[in-house]
N, C-alpha and C positions, 0 to 999 in steps of 0.2 A: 453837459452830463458829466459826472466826476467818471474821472477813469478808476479801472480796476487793475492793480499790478499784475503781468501776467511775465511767463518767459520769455515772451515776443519784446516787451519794452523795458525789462529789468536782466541786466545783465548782472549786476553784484547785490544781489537780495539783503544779506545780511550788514551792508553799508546803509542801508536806509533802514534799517529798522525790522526790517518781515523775521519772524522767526517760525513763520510757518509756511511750507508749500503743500495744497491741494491740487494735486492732479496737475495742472499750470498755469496756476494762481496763488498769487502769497496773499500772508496775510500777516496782521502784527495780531499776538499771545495778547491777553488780559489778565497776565498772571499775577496774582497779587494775595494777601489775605481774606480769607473765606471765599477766594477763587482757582482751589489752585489744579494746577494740572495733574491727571494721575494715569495710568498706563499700567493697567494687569491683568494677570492670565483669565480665560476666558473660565468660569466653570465648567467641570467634564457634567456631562448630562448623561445617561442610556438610555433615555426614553425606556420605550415599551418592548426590547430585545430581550428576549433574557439569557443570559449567559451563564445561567446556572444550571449547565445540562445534569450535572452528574448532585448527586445528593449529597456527595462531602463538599460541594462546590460553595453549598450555603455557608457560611463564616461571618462571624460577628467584627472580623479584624480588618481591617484598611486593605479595600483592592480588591482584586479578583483571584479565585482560585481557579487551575487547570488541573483536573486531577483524575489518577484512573484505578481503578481497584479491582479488575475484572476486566482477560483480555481473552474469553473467550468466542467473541466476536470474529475471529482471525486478523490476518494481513489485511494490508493493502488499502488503507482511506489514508491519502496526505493530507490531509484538512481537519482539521476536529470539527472546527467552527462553519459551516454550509449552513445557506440559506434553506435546502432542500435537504437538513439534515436528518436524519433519522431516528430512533430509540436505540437501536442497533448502534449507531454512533459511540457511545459509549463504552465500549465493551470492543474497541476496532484498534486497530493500532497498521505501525507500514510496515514494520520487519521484524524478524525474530529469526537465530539463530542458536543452536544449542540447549533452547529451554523451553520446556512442556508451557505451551499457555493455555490448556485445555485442561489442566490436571490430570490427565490420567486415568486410571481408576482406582487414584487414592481413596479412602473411606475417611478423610476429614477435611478441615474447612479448607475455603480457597486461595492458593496461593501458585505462584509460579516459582520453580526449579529446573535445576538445571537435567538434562534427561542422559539416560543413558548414552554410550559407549559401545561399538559394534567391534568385532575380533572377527578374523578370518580362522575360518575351522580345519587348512589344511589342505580343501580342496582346491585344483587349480582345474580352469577350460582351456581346452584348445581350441574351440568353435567359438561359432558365433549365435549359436541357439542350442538354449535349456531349456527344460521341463522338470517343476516338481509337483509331487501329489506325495498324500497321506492318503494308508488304506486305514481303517476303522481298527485294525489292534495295535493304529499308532506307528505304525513301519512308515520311514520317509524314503521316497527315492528320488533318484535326479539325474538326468541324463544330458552326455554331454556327447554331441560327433553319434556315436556306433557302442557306447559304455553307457550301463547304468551302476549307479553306485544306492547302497543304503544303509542306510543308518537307523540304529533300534535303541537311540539313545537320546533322543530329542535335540537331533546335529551336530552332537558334541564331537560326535568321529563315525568315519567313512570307511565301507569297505566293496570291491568292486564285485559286482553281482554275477557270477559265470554261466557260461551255458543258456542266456539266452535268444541264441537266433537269430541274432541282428544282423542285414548283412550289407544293409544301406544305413544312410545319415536318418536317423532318430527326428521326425517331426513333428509329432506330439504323445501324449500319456498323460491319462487319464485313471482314476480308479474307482472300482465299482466292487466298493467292500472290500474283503482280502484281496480281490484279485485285480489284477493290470489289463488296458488294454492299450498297443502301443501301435503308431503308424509309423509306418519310415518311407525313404525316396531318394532316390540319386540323380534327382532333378532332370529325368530324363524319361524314361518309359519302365525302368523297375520299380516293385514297391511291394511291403509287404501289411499286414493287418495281424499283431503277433499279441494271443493272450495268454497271461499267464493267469493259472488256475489253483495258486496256493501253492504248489509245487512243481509242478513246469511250465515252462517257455513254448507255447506251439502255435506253429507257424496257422494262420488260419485259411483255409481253402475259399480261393473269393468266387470261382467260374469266370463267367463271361464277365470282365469289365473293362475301363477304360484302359484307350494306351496312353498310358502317362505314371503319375507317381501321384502319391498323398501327400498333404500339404498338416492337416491338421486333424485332431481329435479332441472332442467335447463331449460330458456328463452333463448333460441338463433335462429334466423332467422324467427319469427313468427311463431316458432313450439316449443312443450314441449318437454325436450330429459329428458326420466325417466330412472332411474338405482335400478334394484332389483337382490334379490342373492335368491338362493335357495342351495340347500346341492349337487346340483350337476354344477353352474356354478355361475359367476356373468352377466347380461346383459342388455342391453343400447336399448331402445325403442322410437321410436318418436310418438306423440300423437299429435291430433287437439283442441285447446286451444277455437279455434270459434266456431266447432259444439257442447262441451261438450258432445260426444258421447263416453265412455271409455269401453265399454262391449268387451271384445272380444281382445281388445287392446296386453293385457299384456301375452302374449303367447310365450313359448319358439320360436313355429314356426317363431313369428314375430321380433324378435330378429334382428336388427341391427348387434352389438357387443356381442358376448360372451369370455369371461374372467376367467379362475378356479376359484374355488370358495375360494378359500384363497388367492385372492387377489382382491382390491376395486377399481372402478373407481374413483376418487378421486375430479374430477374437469375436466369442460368445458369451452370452450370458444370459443367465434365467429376471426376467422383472418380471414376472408374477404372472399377470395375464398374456405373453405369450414369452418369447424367447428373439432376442435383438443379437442380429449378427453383423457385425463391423467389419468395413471393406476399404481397402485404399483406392476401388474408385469416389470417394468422395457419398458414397450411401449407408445409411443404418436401415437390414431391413429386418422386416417383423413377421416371425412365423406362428403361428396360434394352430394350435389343437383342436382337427376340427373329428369329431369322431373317432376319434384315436391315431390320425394322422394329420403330420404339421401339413399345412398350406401357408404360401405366401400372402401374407393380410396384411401388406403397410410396408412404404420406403418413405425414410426420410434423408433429404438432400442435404450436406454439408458443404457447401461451393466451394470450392480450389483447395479444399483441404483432403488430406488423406487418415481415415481413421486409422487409427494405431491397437488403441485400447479401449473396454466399454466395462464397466462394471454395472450394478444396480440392485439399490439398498429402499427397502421403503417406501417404492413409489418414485424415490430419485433415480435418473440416470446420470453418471458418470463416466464421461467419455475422452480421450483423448487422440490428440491429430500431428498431425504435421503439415505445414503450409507446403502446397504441390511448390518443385523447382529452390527448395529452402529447405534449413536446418533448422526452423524456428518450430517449437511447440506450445502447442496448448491446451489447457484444459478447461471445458466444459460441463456443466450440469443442465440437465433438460427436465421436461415430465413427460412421463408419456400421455398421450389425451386419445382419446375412439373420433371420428370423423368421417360421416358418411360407413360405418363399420370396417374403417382401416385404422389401426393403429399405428402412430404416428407422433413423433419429440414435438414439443413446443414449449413455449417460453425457454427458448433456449436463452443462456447467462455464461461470459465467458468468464471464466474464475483468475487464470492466471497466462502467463505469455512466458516463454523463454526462448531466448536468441543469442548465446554465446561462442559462435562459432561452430559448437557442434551437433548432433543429430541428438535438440533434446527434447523430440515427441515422446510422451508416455508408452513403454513397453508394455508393463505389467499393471494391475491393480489388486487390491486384496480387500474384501466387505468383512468388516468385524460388526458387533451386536451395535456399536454408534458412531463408526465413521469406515470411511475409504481411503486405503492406503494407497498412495501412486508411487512409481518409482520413475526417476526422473536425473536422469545425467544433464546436469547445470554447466559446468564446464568439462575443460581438459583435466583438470582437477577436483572435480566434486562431484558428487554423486550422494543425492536424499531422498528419504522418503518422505513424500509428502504426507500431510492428512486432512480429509474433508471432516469433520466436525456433524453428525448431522442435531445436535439440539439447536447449534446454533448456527447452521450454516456458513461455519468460521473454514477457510483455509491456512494453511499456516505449513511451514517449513519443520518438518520431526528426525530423526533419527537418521545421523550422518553414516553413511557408509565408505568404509577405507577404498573397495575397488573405483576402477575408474572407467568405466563401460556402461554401457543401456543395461536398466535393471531387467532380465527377464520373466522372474517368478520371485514371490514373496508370501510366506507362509507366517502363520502364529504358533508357538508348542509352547506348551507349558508356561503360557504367561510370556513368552519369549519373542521379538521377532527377530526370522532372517530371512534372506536375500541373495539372488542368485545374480550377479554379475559378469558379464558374456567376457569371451577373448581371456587372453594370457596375463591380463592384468585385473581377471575378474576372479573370483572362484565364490566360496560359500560364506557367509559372515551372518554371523550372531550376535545379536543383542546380549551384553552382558550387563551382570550388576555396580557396574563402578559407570561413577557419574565421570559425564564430559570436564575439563580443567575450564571451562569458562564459555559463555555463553553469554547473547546478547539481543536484547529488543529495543529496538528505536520506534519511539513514539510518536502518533500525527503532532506537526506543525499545530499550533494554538496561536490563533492573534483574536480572539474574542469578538467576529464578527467585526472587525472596524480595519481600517485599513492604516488609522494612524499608528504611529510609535510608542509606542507600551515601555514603560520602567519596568522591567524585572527584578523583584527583590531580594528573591527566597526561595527555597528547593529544600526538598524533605520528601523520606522513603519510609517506608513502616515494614518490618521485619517479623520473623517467629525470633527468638533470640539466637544468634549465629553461633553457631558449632566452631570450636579448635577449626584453626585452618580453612575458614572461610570471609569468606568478605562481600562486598556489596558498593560497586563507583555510580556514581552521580554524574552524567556528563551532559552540556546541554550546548546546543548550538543556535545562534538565533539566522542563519544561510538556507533558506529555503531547498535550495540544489542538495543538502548535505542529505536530504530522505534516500537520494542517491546512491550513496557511498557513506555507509558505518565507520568507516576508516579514514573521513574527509578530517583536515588539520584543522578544518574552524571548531571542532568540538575543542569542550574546555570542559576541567575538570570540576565539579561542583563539589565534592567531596568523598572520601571510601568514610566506609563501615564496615568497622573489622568483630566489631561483638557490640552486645545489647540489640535492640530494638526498633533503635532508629527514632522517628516520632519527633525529632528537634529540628526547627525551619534552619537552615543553614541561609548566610546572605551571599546574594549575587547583586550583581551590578552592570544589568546591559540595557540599551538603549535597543529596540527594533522592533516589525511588525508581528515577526514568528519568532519562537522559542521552535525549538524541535528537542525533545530528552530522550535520550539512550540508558538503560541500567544495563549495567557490564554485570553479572555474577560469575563468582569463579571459586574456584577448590584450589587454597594456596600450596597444600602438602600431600604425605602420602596418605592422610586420615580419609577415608571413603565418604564424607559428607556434603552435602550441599545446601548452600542460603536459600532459605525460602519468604519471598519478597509478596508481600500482601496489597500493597498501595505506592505511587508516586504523585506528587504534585507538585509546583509552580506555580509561586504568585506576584502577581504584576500588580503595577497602580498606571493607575490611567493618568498619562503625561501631556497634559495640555498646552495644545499647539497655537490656539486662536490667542489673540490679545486684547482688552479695549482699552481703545484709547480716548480720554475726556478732556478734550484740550479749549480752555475760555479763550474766543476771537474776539478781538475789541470792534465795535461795529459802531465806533462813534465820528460824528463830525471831525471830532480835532487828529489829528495827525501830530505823533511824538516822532523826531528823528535822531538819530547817536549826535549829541554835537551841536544839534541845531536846536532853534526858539520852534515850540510847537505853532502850529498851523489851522488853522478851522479852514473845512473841506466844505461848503454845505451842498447837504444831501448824499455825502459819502456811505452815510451809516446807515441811511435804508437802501443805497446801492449795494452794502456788503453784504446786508441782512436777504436780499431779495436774492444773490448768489449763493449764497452758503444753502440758505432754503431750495434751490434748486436742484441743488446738490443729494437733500435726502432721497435713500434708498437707491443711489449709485454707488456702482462700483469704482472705487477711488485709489488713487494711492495718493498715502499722507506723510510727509520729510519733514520732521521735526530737526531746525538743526540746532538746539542746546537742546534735552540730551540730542547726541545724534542719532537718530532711529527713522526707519523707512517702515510703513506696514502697509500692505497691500489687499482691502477687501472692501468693506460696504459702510457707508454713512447710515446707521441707525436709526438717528434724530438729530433734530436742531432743536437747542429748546428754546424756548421764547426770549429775547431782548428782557435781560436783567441790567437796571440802571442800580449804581452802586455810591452811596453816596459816602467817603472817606471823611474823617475827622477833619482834614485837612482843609476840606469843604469842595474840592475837584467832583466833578461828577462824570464818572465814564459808564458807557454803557457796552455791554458785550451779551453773545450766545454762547451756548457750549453745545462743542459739536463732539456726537458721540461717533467713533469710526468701531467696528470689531475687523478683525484679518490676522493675517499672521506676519513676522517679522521678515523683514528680507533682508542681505546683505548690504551694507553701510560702505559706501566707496568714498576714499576721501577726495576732495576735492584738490585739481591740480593747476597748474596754471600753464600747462606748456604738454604739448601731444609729442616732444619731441624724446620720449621714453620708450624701452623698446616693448610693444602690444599693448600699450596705454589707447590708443586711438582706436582698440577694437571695444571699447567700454562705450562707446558713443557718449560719454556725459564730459562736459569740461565747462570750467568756468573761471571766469579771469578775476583775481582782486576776493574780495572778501563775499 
């Protein structure tokens, strides 16, 4: 039986002629006129994916567009491209700092800018707990310690209020029209219940109540819900704000809520069909009006969390915590649902997480006519308001505040917002009209559902036409981790836009799975203006990694050697046909060594024994074998291991 060359009995291939190895088998090329060998890239296919999420996606030009025109979706999707992606996808992005991606309540079309600017009004705290309320002719007050201060100017300036009373630390305040109603406690057994009635301060006579102090006061449903602790519970009271009768009121027996006493009711609020009171044992519970007095109708469990904060807009609950034995917080959205006729959260969805060191569970919240404002101390140095979105259930990063403390209270005036920040490094801060100097959103990662390497070509932004002293950078990073860090060194600058409109592809030139874009907008000068950016996108071509290779095997009797008189083999050529055929639809690797090239994947087909017959009158017969795979590293050949980490390549061969 003719033998077959293998690596076992051919130590110098290319001395006898082989100029091809399969897997560990040579073989000699048929390469000649009207047979020749060819080797090229695979066609990119996309089958039936479509990666045309977005509607400017569709393009008549080479490649693929990534593109987004609408990010009122919010924060937080690192991926554009998910198998389980969504419509909402579209309209998502991971970060944003400095710039309304919700518009606002501008009254024209959509774009994103950069947002206001907060100022401190003057006030400073020395505590670590504030209270504000607005009474109905628009008077603000705020209290800090054992002072309340107010302002009849919509915050713009403070003046301190006298003569009211106070003669413990100030625990909550509340208002019921013009007039005040205020708790206080010196975290012991004093406490007082002090209203004011439009023009005085008067202490209110309680009777018989607990020994302990008040903790809180809440306006919900046209009734007072008070919170006081004593050394053996904490507990939750409803009082008549109309008759101002409080004698008798504050009595264990009449207790709503009771709570251990190492841990604080924290925060109320009205959702519609009863009234949710938040506690840092880890419960939200639910009081409903039952004949014209609340009863307890519904606890819902939050495990090892501590609630902090709870607002509720619409049917949505918003709530936030703090992880028990941690500084980490978070924010949640729930619904409320009826169950066996206890009301009670479900589909709970955690919105966001923060863990930088310091205590950043949500303090305060604020419900306006279409979202929720949180305030949220991010680090040692920062401090924002967050805001829930509710058309589109978008979160997102808003208006930076200069103090540097847990936000306590956060009001709206006159189109305006501000914010009360605790401690010596907090005091009052207002929303002004000058926009932030620069702001910034990073885009989800895009690799178009495939996990190859994508050519990046082109980057382009679409503008309103830019104002004196504004601009617009392009930066794009293709580093996955970089969603991470806005300020990671792999971003690269794709180009500024300092006027006009934008709208021209700029070229890029990167090789990788993911693009990640960032748009930097900024206010160059002291002009009050700011870029307003309508669309970005990124466009790649699909960079093909597969190869085929069509290499003619001579499958004849006769044997050609360098140097030598040819040979007839007989029955070599159906020996080489019947291996090569064996060969189809494995996995192979194929070492062409003129060109020198290695490709590593699947035998295609063998096609049939073509006999060729040359002018010359020689008659050779061969296959052509088709391989597809991709390219692999080319080692040259050495003749001695005696190099130093050559001998870890395991490949060596002596001679030619």
């Amino acid at each position: 039986m003719p033998r077959i060359a293998s690596t076992s009995n051919i130590r110098n291939p290319k001395r006898y002629g082989y100029d091809v190895r399969l897997d560990n088998l040579y073989f000699r090329a048929a390469i000649g006129p009207g047979r020749e060998m060819t080797i090229q890239s695979s066609d990119v296919q996309e089958g039936q994916i479509n990666v045309k999420q977005n509607p400017e996606d569709f393009t008549s030009n080479l490649g693929r567009i990534y593109s987004r025109n609408n990010f009122t979706g919010g924060q937080g999707l690192d991926t554009a491209h998910r198998a389980n992606g969504t419509p909402k996808d579209t309209t998502r992005f991971w970060d944003s700092k400095g710039v309304d991606v919700f518009h606002g309540d501008d009254e024209t079309s959509y774009h994103i800018h950069l947002l206001h600017t907060m100022e401190s009004k003057g006030l400073t705290f020395t505590g670590t707990e504030q209270y504000v309320i607005r009474t109905t002719n628009g008077n603000l007050y705020v209290s800090d310690v054992q002072t309340i201060y107010l302002s009849t100017d919509n915050a713009d300036s403070w003046s301190t209020v006298a003569s009211t009373n106070v003669s413990y630390d100030i625990r909550g305040m509340v208002a019921f029209g013009n007039q005040i109603f205020v708790v206080t406690g010196d975290g012991s057994t004093n406490k007082q219940l002090i209203h004011y009635d439009g023009s005085t301060w008067i202490i209110e006579s309680l009777g018989t109540s607990i020994t302990g102090y008040f903790t809180g006061i809440h306006f919900v449903k046209g009734r007072l819900v008070v919170t006081g602790k004593s050394s053996v519970a904490e507990y939750l009271w409803e009082a008549d704000p109309y008759t101002g009768n409080f004698t008798g009121v504050f009595q264990t027996t009449n207790a709503l809520l009771t709570v251990e006493p190492t841990h604080d009711i924290t925060s109320v609020t009205d959702a519609g069909a009863v009234i949710l009171a938040a506690s840092t044992d880890g419960n939200i519970y639910s009081l409903k009006d039952v004949s014209g007095t609340l009863q307890l109708q519904g606890q819902s469990r939050i495990g090892d969390e501590q609630v902090t904060a709870i607002s509720a807009l619409e049917g949505i609950i918003i709530f936030g915590t703090r992880e028990v034995g941690t500084n980490k917080g978070r924010l949640y959205r729930s619904d409320l649902t009826v169950a066996d006729d206890l009301y009670v959260l479900a589909n709970r969805q955690l919105l966001k997480e923060w863990d930088n060191g310091v205590d950043a569970s949500p303090q305060s919240m604020f419900a306006s006519r279409d979202s929720v404002y949180i305030g949220v101390r991010e680090s040692i140095t920062e401090t924002y308001l967050w805001r829930y979105y509710l058309p589109t259930a978008g979160l997102a990063r808003d208006l930076r505040i200069p103090g540097t403390g847990s936000v306590n209270g956060i009001k709206q005036v006159a189109g305006k917002f501000f914010a009360l920040v605790q401690g010596t490094t907090g005091g009052v801060y207002k929303e002004t009209s000058t926009y932030e100097t620069e702001g910034y959103v990073v885009l989800s990662a895009a690799d178009f559902f495939t996990a190859e390497s994508k050519q990046f070509v082109g980057a382009e932004i679409s503008t309103e036409a830019l104002g004196n002293d504004t601009s617009v950078e392009l930066y794009y990073s293709t580093k996955f981790e970089a969603l991470d860090n806005p300020n990671d060194s792999s971003f690269k600058l794709a180009f500024t836009q300092a006027s006009g409109t934008g709208d021209v592809e700029k070229q890029i030139a990167e090789v990788a799975r993911y693009i990640i874009g960032k748009v930097v907008l900024k206010k160059n000068g002291s002009n009050n203006a700011t870029p307003k950016v309508k669309s970005v996108q990124f466009r790649a071509l699909a960079r093909p990694e597969l190869v085929v290779a069509q290499v003619p095997i001579n499958i004849s009797d006769r044997v050609e050697r360098p140097g030598r008189k040819p040979v007839k083999v007989k029955g070599l050529g159906e020996e080489l046909y019947a291996t090569l055929r064996d060969k189809e639809g494995d996995s192979v690797t194929l070492e062409l060594f003129n060109p020198a090239e290695i490709i590593r994947g699947v035998v295609e087909r063998i096609s049939y024994p073509v006999q060729s017959n040359t002018e010359r009158g020689s008659v050779t017969q061969y296959a052509i074998i088709t391989v597809r795979g991709t390219r692999q590293p080319v080692l040259e050949d050495v003749s001695t291991i005696h190099i130093t980490g050559i001998s870890a390549y395991g490949i060596m061969r002596f001679g030619a």
